[in-house]
MIPA-181140 format. One record per atom (N, C-alpha, C): z, y, x; chain; residue number from 1. Coordinates in nm, 4 decimals. Layout:
<recs>
<rec><zz>Z</zz><yy>Y</yy><xx>X</xx><chain>A</chain><resi>NUM</resi></rec>
...
</recs>
This chain:
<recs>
<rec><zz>9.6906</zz><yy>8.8148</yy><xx>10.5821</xx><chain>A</chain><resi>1</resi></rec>
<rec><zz>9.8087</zz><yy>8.7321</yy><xx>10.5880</xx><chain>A</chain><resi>1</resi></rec>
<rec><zz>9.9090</zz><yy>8.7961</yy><xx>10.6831</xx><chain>A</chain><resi>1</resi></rec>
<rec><zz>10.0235</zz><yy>8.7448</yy><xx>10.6761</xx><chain>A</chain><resi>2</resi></rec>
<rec><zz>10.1290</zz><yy>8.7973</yy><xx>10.7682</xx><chain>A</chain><resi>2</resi></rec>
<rec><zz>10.2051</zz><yy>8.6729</yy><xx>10.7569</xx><chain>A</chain><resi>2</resi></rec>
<rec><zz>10.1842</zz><yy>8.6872</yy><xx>10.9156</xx><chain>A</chain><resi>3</resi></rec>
<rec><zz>10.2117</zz><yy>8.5339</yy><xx>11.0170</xx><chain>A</chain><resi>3</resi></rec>
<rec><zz>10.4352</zz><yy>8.5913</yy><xx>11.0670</xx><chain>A</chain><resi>3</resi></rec>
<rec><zz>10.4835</zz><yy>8.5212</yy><xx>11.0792</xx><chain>A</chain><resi>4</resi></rec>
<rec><zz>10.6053</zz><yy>8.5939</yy><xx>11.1561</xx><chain>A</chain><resi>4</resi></rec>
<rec><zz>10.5701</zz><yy>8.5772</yy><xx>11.2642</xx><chain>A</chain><resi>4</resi></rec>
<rec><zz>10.6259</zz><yy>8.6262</yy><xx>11.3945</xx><chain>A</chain><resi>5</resi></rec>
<rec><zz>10.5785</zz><yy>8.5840</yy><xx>11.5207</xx><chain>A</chain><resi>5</resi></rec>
<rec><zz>10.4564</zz><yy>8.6500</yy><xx>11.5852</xx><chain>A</chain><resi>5</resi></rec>
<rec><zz>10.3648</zz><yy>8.6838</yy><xx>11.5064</xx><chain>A</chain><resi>6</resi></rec>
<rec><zz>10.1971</zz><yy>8.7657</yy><xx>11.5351</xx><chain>A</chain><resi>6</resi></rec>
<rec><zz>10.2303</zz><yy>8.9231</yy><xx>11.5061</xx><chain>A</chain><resi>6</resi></rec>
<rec><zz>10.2094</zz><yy>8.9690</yy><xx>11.5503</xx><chain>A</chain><resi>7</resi></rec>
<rec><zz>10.1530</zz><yy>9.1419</yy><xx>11.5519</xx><chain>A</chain><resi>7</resi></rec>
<rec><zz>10.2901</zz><yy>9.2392</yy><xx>11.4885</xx><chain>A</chain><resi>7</resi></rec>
<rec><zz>10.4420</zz><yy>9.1828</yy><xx>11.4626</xx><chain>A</chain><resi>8</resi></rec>
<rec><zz>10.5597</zz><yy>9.1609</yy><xx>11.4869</xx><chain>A</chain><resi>8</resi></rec>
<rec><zz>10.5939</zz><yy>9.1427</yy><xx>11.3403</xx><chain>A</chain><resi>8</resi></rec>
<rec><zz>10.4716</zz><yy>9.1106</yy><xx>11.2403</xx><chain>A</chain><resi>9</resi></rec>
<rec><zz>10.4608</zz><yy>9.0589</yy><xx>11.1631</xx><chain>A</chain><resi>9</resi></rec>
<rec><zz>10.3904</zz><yy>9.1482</yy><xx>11.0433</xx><chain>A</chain><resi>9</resi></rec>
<rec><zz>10.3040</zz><yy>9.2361</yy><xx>11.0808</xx><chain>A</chain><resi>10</resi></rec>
<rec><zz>10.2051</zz><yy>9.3022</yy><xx>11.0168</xx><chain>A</chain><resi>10</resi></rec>
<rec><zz>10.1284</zz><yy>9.2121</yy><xx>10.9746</xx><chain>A</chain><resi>10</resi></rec>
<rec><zz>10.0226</zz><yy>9.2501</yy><xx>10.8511</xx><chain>A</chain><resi>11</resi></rec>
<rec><zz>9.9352</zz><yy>9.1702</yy><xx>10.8052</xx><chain>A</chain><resi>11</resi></rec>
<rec><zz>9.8345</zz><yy>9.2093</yy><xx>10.9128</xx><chain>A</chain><resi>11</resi></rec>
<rec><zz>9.7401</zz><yy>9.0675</yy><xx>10.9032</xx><chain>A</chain><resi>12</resi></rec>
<rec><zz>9.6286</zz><yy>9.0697</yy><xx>10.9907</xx><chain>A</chain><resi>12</resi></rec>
<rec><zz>9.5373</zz><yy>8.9610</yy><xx>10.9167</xx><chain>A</chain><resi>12</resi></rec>
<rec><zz>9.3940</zz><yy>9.0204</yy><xx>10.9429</xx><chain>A</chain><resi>13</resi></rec>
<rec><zz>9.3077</zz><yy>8.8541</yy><xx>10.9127</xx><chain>A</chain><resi>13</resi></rec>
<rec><zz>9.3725</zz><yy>8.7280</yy><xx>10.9374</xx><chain>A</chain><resi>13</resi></rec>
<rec><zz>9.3576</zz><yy>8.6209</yy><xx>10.8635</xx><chain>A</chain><resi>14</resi></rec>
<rec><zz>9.4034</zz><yy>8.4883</yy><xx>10.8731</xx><chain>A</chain><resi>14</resi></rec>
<rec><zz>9.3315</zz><yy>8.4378</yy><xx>11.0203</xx><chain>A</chain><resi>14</resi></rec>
<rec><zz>9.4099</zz><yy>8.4099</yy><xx>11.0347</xx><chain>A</chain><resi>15</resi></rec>
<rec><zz>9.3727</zz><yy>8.3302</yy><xx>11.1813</xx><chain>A</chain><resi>15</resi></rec>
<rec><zz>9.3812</zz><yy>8.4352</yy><xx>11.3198</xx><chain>A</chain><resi>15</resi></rec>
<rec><zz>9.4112</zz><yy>8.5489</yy><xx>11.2759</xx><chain>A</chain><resi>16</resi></rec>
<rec><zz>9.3717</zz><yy>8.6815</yy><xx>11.4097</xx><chain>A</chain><resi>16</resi></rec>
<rec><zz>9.4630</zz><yy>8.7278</yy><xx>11.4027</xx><chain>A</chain><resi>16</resi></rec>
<rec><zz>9.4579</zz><yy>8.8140</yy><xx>11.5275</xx><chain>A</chain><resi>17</resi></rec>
<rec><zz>9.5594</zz><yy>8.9086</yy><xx>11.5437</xx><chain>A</chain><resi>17</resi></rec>
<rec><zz>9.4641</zz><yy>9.0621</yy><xx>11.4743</xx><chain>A</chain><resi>17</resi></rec>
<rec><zz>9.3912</zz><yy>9.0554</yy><xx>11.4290</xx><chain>A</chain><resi>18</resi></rec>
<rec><zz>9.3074</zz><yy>9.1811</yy><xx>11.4146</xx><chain>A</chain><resi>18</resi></rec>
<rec><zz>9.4190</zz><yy>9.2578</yy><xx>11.2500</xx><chain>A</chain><resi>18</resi></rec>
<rec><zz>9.4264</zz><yy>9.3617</yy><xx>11.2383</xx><chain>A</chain><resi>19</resi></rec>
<rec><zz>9.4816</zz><yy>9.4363</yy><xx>11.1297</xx><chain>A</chain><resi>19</resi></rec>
<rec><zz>9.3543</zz><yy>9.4407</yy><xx>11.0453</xx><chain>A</chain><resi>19</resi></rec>
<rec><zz>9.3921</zz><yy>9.4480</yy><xx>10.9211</xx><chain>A</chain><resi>20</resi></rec>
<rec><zz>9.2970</zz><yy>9.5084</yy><xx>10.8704</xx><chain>A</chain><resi>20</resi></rec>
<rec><zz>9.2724</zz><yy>9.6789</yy><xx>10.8523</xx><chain>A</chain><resi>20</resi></rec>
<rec><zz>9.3750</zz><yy>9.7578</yy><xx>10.8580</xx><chain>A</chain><resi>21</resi></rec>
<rec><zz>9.3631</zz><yy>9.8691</yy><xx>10.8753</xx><chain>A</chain><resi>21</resi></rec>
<rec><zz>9.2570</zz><yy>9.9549</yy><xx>10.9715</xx><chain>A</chain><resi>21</resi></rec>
<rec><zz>9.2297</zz><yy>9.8916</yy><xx>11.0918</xx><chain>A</chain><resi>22</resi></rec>
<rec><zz>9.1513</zz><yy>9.9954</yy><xx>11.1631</xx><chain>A</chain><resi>22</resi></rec>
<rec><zz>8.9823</zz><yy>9.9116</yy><xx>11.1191</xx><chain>A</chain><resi>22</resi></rec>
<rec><zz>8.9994</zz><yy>9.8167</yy><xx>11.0772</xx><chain>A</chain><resi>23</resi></rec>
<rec><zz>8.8568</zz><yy>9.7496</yy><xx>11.0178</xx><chain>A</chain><resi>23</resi></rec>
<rec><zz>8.8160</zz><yy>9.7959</yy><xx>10.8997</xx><chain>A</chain><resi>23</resi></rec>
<rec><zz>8.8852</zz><yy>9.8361</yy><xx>10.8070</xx><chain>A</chain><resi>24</resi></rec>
<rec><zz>8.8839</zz><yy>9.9093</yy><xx>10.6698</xx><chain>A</chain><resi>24</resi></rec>
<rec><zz>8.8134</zz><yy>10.0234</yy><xx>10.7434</xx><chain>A</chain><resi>24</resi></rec>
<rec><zz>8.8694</zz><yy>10.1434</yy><xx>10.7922</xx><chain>A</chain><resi>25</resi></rec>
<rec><zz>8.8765</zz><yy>10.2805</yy><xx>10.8851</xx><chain>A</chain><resi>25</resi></rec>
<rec><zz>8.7314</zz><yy>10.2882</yy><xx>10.8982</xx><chain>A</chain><resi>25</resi></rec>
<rec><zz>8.7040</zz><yy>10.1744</yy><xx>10.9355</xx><chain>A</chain><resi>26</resi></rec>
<rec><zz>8.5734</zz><yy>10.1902</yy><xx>11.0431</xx><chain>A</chain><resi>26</resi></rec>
<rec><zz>8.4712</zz><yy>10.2080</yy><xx>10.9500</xx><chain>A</chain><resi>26</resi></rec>
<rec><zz>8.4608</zz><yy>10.0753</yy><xx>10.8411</xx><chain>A</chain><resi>27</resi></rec>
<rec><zz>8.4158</zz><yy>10.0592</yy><xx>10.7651</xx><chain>A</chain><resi>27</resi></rec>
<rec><zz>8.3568</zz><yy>10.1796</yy><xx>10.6690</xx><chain>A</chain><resi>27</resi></rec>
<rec><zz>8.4641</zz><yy>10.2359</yy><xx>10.6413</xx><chain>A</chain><resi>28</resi></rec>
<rec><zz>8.4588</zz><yy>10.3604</yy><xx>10.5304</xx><chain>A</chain><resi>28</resi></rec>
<rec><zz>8.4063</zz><yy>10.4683</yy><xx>10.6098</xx><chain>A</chain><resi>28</resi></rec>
<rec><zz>8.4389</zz><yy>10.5218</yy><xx>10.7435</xx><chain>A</chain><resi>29</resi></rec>
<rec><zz>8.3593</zz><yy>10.5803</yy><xx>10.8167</xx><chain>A</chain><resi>29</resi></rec>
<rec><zz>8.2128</zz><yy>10.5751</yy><xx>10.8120</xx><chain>A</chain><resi>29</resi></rec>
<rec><zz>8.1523</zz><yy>10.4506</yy><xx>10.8384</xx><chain>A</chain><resi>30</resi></rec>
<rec><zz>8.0109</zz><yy>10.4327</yy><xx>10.8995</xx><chain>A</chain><resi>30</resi></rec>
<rec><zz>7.9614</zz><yy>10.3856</yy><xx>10.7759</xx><chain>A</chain><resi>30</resi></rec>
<rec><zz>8.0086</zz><yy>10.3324</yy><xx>10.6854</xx><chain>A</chain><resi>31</resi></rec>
<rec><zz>7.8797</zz><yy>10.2977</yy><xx>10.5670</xx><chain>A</chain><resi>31</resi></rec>
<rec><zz>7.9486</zz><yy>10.4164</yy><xx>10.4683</xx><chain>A</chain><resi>31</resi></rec>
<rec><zz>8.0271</zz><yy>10.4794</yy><xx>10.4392</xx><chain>A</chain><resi>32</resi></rec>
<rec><zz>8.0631</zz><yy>10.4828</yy><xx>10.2761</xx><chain>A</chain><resi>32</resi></rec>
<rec><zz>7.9044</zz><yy>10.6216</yy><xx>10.2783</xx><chain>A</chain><resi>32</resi></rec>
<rec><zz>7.8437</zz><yy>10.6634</yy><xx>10.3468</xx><chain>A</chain><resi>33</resi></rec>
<rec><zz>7.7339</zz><yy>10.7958</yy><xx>10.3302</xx><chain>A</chain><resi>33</resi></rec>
<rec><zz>7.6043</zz><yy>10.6657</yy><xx>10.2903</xx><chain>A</chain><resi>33</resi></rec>
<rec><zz>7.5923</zz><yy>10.6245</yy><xx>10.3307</xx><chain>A</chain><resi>34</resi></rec>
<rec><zz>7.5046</zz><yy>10.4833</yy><xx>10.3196</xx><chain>A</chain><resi>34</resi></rec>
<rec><zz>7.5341</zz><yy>10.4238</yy><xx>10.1514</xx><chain>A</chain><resi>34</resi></rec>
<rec><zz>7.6436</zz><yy>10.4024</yy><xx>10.1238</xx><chain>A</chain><resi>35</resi></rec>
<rec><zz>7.6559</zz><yy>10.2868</yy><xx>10.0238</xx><chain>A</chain><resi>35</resi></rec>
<rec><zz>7.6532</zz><yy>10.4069</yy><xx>9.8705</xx><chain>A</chain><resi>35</resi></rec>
<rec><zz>7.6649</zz><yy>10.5176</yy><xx>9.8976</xx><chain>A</chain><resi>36</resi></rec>
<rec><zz>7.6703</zz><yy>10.6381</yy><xx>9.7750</xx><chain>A</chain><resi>36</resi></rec>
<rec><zz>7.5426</zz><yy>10.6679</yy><xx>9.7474</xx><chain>A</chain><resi>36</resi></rec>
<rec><zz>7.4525</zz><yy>10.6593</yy><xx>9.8843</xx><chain>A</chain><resi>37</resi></rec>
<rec><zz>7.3432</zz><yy>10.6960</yy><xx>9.8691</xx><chain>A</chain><resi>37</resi></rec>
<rec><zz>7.2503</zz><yy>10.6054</yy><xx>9.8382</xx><chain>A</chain><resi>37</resi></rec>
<rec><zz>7.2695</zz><yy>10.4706</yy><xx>9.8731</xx><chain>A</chain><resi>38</resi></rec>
<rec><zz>7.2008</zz><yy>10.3188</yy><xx>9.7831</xx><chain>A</chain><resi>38</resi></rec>
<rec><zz>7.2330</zz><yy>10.2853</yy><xx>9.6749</xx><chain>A</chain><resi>38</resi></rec>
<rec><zz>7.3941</zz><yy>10.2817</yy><xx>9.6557</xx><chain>A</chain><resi>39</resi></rec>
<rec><zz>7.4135</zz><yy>10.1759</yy><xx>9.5321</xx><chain>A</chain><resi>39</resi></rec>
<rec><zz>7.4856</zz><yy>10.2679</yy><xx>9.4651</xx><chain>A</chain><resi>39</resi></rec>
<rec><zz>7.5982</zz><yy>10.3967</yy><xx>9.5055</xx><chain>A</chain><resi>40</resi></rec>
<rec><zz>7.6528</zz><yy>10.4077</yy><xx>9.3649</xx><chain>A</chain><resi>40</resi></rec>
<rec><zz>7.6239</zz><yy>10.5811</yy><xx>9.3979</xx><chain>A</chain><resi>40</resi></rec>
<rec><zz>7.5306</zz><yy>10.5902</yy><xx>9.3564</xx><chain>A</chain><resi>41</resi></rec>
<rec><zz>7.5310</zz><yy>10.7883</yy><xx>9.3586</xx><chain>A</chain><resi>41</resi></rec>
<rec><zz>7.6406</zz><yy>10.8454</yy><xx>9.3047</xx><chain>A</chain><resi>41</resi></rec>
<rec><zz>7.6773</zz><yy>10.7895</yy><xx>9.1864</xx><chain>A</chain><resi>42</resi></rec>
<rec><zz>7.7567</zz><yy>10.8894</yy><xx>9.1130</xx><chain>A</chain><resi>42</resi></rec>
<rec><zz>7.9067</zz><yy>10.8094</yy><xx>9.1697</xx><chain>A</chain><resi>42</resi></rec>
<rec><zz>7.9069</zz><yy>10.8530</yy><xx>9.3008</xx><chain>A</chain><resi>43</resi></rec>
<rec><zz>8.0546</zz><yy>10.8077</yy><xx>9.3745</xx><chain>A</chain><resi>43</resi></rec>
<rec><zz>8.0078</zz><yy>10.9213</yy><xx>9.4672</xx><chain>A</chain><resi>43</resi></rec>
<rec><zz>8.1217</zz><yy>10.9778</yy><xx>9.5613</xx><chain>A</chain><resi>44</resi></rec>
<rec><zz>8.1062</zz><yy>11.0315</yy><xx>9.6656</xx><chain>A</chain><resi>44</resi></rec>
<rec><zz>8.1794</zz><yy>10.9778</yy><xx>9.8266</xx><chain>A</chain><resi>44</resi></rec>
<rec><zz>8.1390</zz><yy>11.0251</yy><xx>9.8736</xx><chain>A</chain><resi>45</resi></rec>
<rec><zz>8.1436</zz><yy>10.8922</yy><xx>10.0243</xx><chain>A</chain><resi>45</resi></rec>
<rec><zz>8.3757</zz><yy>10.9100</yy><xx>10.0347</xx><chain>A</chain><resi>45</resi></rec>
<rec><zz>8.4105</zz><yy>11.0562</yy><xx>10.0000</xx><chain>A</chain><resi>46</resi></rec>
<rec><zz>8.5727</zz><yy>11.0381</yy><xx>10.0045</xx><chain>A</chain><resi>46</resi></rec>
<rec><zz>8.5852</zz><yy>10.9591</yy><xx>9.9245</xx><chain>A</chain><resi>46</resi></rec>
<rec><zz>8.5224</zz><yy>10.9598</yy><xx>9.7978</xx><chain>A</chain><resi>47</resi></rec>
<rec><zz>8.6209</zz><yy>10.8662</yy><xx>9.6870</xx><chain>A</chain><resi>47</resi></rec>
<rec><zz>8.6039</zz><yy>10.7096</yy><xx>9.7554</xx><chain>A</chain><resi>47</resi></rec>
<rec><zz>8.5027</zz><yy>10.6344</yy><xx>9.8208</xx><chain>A</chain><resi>48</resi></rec>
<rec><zz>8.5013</zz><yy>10.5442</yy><xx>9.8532</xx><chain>A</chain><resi>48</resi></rec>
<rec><zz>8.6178</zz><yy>10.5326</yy><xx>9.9826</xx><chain>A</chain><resi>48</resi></rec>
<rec><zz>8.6352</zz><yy>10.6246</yy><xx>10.0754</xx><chain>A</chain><resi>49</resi></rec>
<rec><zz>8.7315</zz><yy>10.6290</yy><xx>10.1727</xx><chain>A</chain><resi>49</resi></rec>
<rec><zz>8.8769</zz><yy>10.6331</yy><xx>10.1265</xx><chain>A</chain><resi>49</resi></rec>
<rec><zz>8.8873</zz><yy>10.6979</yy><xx>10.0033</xx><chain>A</chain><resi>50</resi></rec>
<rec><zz>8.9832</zz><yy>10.6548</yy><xx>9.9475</xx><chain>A</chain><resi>50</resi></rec>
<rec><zz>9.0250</zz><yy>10.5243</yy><xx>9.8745</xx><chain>A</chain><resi>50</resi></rec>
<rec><zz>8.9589</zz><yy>10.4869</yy><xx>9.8368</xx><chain>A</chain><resi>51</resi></rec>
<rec><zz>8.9774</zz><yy>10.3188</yy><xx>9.7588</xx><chain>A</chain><resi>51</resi></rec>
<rec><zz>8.9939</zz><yy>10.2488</yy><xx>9.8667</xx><chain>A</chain><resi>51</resi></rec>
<rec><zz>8.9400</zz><yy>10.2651</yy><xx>10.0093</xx><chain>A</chain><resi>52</resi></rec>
<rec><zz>8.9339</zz><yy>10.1610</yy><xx>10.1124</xx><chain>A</chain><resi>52</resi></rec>
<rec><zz>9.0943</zz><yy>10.1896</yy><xx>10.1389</xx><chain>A</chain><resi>52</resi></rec>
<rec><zz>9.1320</zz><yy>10.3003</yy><xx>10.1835</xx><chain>A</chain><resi>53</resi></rec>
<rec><zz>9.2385</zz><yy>10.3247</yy><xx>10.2129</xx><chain>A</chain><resi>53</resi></rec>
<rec><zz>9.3542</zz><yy>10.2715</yy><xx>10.1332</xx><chain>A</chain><resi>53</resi></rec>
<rec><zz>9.3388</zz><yy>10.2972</yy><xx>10.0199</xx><chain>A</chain><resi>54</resi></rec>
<rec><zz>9.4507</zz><yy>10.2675</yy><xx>9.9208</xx><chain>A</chain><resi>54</resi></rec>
<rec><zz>9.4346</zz><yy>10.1069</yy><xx>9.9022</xx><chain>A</chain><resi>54</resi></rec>
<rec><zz>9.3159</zz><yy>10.0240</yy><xx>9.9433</xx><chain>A</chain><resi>55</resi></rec>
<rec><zz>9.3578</zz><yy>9.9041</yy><xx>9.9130</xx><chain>A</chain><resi>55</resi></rec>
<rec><zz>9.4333</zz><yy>9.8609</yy><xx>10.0355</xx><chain>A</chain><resi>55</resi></rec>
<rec><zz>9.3863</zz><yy>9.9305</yy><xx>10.1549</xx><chain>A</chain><resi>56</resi></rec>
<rec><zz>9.4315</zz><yy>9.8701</yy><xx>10.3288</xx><chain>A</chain><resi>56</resi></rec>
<rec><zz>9.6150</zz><yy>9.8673</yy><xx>10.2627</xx><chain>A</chain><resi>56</resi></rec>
<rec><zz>9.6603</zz><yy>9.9725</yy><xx>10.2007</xx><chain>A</chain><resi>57</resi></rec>
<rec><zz>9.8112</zz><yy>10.0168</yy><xx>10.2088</xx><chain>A</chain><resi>57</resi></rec>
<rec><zz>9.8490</zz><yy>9.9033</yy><xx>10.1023</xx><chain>A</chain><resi>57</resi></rec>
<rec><zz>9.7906</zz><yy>9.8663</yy><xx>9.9871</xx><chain>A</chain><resi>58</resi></rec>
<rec><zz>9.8048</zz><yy>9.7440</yy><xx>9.9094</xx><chain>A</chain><resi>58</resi></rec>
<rec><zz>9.8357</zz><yy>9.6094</yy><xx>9.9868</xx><chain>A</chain><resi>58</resi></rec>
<rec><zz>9.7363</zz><yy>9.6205</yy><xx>10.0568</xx><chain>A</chain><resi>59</resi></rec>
<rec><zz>9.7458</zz><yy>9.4916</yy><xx>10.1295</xx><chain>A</chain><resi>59</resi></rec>
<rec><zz>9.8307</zz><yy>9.4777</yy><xx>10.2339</xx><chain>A</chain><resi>59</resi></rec>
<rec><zz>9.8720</zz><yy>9.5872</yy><xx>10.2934</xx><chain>A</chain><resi>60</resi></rec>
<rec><zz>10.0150</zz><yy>9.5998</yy><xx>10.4026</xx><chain>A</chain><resi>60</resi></rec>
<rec><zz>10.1013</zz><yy>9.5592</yy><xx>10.3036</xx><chain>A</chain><resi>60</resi></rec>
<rec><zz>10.1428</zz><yy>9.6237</yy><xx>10.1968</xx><chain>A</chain><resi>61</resi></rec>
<rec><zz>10.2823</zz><yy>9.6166</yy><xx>10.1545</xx><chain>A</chain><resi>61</resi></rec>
<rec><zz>10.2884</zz><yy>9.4308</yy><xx>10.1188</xx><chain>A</chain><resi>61</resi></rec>
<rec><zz>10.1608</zz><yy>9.4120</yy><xx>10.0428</xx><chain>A</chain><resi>62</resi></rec>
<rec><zz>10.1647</zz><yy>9.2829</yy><xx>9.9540</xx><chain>A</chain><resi>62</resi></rec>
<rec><zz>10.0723</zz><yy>9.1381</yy><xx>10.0244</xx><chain>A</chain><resi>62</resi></rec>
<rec><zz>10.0768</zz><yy>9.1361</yy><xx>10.1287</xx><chain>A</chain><resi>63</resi></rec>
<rec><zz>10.0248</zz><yy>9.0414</yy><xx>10.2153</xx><chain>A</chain><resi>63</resi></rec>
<rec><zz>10.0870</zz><yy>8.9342</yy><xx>10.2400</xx><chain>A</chain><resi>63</resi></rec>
<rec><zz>10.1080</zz><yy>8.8348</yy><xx>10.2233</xx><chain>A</chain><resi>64</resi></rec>
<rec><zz>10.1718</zz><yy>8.7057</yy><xx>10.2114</xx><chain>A</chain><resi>64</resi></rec>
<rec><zz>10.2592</zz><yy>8.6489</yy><xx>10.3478</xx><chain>A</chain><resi>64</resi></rec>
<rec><zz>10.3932</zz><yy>8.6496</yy><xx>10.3710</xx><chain>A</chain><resi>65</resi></rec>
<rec><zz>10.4276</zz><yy>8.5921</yy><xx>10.4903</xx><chain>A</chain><resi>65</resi></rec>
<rec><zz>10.4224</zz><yy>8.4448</yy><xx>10.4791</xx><chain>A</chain><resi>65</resi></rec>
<rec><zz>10.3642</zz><yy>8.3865</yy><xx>10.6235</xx><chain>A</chain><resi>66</resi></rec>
<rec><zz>10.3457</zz><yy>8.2729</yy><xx>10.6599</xx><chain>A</chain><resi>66</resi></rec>
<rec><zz>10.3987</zz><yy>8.2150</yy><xx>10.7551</xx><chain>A</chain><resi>66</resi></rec>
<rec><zz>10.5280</zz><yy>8.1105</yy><xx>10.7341</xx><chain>A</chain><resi>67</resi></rec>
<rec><zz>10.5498</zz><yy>8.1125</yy><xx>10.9103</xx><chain>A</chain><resi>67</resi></rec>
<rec><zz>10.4678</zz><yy>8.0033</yy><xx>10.9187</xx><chain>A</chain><resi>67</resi></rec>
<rec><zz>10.4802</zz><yy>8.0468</yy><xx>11.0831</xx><chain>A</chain><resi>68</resi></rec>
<rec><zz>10.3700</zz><yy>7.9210</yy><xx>11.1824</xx><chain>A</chain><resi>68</resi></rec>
<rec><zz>10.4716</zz><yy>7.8134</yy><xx>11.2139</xx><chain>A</chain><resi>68</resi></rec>
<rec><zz>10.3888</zz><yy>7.7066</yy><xx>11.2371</xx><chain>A</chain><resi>69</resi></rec>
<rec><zz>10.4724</zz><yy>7.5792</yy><xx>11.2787</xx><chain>A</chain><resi>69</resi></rec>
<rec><zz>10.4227</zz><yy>7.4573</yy><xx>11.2486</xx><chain>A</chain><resi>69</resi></rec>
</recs>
């Protein structure tokens, strides 16, 4: 969501000041070698760092403003 007033009006989790961008980051970092090698072999750990990425930039542009009040 994107609050006006919060984070100078970046999207962030509902209710937080947290971005989702560096939570995506992390994410795709520490599992995507994990999740290629359990559930989808025929993926490779960039292509998953890429989908994370490209949805984080989806969701910046198209994140819903909310004012508070």
């Amino acid at each position: 969501m994107r609050y006006s007033g919060v984070m100078s009006g970046n999207p962030v989790f509902r209710g937080t000041r947290v971005p989702p961008g560096p939570v995506f980051a992390t994410l795709a970092n520490r599992s995507a070698d994990e999740i290629v090698r359990v559930d989808y072999p025929s993926l490779s750990p960039d292509e998953i760092k890429t989908a994370l990425q490209q949805a984080c930039r989806l969701l910046e542009r198209d994140a819903p403003v909310v004012k508070r009040g």
